[in-house]
Residue frames relative to the residue before (quaternion, step in Angstrom):
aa qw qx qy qz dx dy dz
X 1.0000 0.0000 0.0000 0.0000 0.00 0.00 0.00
X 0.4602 0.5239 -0.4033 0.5925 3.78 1.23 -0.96
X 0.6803 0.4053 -0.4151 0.4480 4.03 -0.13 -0.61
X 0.9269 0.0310 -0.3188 0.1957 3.53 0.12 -0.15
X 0.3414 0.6675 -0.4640 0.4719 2.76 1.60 0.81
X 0.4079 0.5521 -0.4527 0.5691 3.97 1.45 -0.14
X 0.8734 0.3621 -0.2361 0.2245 3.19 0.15 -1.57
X 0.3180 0.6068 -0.4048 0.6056 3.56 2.26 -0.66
X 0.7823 0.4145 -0.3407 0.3165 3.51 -0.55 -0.55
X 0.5410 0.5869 -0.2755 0.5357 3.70 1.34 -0.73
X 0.7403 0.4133 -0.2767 0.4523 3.18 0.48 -1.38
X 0.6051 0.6781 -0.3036 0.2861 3.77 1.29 -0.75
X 0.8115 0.3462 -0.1528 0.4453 2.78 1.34 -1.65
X 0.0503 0.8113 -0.3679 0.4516 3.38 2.09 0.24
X 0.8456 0.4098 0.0302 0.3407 3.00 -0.56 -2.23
X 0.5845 0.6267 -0.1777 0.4839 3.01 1.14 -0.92
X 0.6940 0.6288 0.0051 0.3507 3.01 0.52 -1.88
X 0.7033 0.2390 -0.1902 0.6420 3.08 1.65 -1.11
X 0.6544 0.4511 -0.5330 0.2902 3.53 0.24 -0.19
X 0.5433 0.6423 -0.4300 0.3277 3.62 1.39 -0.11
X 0.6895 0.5049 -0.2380 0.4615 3.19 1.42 -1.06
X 0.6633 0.4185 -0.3938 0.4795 3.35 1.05 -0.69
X 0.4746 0.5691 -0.4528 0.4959 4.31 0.92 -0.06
X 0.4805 0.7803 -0.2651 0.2999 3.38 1.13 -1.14
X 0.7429 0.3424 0.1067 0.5653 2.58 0.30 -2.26
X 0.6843 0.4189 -0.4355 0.4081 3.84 0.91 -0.09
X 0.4382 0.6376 -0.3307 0.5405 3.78 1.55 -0.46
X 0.5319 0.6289 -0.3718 0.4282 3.41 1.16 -1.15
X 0.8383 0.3422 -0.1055 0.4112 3.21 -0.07 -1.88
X 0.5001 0.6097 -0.4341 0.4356 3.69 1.15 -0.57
X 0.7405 0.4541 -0.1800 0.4616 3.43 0.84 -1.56
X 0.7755 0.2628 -0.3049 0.4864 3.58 0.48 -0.06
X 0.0821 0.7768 -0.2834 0.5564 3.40 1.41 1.43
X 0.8364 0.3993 0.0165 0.3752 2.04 -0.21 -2.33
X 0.5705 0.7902 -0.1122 0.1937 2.97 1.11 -1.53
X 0.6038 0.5877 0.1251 0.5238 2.43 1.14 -2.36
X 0.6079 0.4662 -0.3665 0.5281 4.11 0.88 -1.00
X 0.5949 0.6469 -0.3447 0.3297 3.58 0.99 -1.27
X 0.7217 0.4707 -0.1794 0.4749 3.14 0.58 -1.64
X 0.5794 0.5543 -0.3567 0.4794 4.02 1.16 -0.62
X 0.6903 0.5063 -0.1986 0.4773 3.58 1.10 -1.62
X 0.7923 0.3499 -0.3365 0.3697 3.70 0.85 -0.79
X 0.3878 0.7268 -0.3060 0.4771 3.60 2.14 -0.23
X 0.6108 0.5920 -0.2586 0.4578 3.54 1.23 -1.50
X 0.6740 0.5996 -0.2065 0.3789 3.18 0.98 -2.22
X 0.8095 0.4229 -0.2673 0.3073 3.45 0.46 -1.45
X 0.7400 0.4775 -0.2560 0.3986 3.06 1.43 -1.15
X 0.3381 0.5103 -0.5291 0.5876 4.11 1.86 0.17
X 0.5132 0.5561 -0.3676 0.5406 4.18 0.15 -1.23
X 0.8111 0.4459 -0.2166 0.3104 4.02 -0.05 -0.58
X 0.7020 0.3328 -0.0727 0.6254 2.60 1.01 -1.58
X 0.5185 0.6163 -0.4112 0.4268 4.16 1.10 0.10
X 0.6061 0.5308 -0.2523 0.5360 3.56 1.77 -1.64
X 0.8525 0.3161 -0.3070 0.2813 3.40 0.36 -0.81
X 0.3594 0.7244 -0.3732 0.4547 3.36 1.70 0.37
X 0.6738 0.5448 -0.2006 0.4571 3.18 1.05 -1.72
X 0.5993 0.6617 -0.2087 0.3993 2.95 1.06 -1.61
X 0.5864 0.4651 -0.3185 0.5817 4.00 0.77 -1.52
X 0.6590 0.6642 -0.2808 0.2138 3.46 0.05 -1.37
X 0.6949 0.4442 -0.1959 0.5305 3.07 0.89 -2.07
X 0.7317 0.4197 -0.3242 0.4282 4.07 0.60 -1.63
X 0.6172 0.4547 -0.5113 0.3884 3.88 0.68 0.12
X 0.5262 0.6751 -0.3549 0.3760 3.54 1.13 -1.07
X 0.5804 0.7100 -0.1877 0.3518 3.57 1.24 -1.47
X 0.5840 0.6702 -0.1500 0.4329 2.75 0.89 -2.61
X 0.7238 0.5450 -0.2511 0.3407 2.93 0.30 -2.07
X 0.6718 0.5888 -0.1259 0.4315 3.43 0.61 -1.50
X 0.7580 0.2103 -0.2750 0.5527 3.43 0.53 -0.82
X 0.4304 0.5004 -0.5497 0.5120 4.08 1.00 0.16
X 0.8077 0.3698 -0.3111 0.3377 3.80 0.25 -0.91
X 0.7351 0.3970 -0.2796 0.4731 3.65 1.11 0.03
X 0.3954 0.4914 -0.4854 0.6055 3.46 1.89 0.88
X 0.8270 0.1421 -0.2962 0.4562 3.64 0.73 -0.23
X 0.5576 0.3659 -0.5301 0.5236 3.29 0.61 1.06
X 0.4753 0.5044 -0.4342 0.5755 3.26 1.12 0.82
X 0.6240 0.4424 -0.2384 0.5984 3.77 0.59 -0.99
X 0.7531 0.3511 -0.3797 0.4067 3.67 0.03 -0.37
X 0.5704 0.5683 -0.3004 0.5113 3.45 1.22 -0.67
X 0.6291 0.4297 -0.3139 0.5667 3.77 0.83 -0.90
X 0.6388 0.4035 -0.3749 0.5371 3.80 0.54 -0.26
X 0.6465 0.4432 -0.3772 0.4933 3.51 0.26 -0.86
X 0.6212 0.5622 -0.3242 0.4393 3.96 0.47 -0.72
X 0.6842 0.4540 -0.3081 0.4804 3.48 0.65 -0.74
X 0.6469 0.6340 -0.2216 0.3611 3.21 1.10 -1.14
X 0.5992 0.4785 -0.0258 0.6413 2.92 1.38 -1.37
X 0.5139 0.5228 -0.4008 0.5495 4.04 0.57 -0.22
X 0.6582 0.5599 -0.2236 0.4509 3.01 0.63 -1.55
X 0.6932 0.4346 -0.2079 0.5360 3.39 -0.06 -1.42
X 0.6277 0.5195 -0.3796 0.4382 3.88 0.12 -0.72
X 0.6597 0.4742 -0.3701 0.4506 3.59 0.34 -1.61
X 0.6673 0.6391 -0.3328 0.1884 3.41 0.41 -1.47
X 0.7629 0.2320 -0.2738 0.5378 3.47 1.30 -1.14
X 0.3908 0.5871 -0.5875 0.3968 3.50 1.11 0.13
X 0.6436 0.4576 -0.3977 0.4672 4.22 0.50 -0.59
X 0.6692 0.4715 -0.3447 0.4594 4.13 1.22 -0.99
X 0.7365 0.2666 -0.3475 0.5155 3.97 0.77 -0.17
X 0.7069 0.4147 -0.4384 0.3690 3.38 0.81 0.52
X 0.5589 0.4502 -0.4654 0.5180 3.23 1.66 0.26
X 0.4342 0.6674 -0.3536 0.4909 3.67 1.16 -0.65
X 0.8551 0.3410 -0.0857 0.3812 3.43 0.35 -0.85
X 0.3534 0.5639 -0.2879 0.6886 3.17 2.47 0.00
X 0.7181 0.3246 -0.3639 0.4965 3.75 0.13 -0.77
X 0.6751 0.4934 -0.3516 0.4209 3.95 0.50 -0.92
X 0.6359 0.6305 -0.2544 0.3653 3.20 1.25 -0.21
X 0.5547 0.5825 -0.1658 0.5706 2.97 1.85 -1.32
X 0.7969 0.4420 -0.2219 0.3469 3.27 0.56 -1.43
X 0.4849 0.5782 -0.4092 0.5130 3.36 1.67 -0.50
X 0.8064 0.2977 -0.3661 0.3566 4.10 0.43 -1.10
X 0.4077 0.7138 -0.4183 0.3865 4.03 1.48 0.04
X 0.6824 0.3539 -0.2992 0.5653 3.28 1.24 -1.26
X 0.7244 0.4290 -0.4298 0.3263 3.89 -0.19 -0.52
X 0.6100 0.5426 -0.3014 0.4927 3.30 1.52 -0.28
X 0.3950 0.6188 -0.2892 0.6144 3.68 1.45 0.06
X 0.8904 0.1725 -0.1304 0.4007 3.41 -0.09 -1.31
């Protein structure tokens, strides 16, 4: 009876022996899976990452655009306003220089008087 209760026991730890190895070897394949999702998830990641930069990217060179469109016409209004204002300048530049034509006159009327 000691014989096959030796040999029951072999065959147990046998049996055993292999379902560890065969778990083994399933952990195996589970893990290189697993692995494999990683490389899908960081593929996913980079290419969301990509397609986020070149969003930002559009975003940032319209914002710009936008900016230089708004300081060509706050540039154009200013070049209009300048003329305007040129304009308006000359005008009293001609009133204190006629103003200052008559004070002139009136200054040689009187010394010619006295």
């Amino acid at each position: 009876m000691s014989e096959s209760q030796s040999r029951y026991s072999i065959v147990e730890r046998l049996t055993q022996r292999k379902l560890d190895i065969m778990t083994a070897k399933f952990k195996l394949k589970e893990e290189l899976i697993h692995k494999e999702q990683k490389i899908s998830e960081l593929r996913q990641d980079l290419e969301n990452w990509d397609k986020d930069i070149s969003e930002d990217i559009s975003r940032e060179r319209r914002q710009k655009e936008r900016l230089v469109e708004q300081a060509i016409q706050i540039h154009s209004n200013f070049s209009e306003r300048m003329a305007d204002k040129e304009e308006i300048f000359d005008k009293k530049i001609i009133a204190i220089e006629s103003a200052l034509k008559s004070l002139e006159e009136i200054s040689k009327t009187s010394q010619a008087s006295t």
